[in-house]
C-alpha positions, 0 to 999 in steps of 0.5 A: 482499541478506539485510542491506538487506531486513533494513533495508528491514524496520527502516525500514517498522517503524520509520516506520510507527508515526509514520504512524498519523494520523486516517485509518484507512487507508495504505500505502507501496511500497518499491522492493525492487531499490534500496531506495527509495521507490515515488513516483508510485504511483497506489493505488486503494480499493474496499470489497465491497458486495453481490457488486461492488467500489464505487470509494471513493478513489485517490491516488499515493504521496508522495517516501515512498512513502506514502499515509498517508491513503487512506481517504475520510474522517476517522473510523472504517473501516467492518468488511467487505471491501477491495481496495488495487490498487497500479498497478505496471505503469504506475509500472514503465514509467515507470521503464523497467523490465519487470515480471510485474505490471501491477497487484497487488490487495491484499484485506484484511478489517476486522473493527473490532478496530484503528483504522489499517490500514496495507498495506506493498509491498515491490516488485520487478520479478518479485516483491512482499510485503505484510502487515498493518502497524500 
């Protein structure tokens, strides 16, 4: 087990640099229980204005488990506060899967130091991890 999430690692470090395109904002799901991509996941973005979550884009996972292009619009990401909600419960049950989370927020801040934000999910039925890739 220790082994494929050490290779489950090596491959996310290893293609996410090649994922580093215009937009400043992707992320991609890897299904930790057999080591394949998270396809057909929807992803939703909201930034935090003034006390309110403001819906700025959604997509779904490709046959990588990516969305390498989640930000609205081409250019640079403005600093503040952001929430990725990964829609888990629904991808899960399409799979015929039970799981613990329906749906798992990720929030994230942008201070302006770095140009591409990428937020990788390692997925299970009962569990997840993510951190701030590059």
């Amino acid at each position: 087990m220790f082994k494929k999430i050490i290779a489950i690692l090596f491959l996310l470090a290893q293609s996410v640099t090649s994922f580093a395109a215009d937009n400043p904002l992707s992320v991609h799901v890897l299904n930790m229980q057999n080591g394949l991509p998270g396809v057909g996941i929807e992803v939703n973005l909201e930034y935090y204005d003034n006390g309110n979550w403001v819906s700025l884009n959604a997509g779904t996972t490709n046959q990588q488990g990516r969305i390498t292009a989640l930000y609205p619009s081409e250019g640079t990401i403005k600093e503040g506060v952001y929430k990725v909600t990964f829609k888990t419960g629904d991808w899960m049950n399409g799979q015929n899967v039970k799981t613990f989370f329906p749906e798992i927020p990720v929030i994230f801040k942008v201070d302006g130091t770095l140009s591409h934000y990428h937020i990788p999910l390692l997925l299970s039925p009962f569990g997840y991890s993510t951190y701030r890739g590059n």
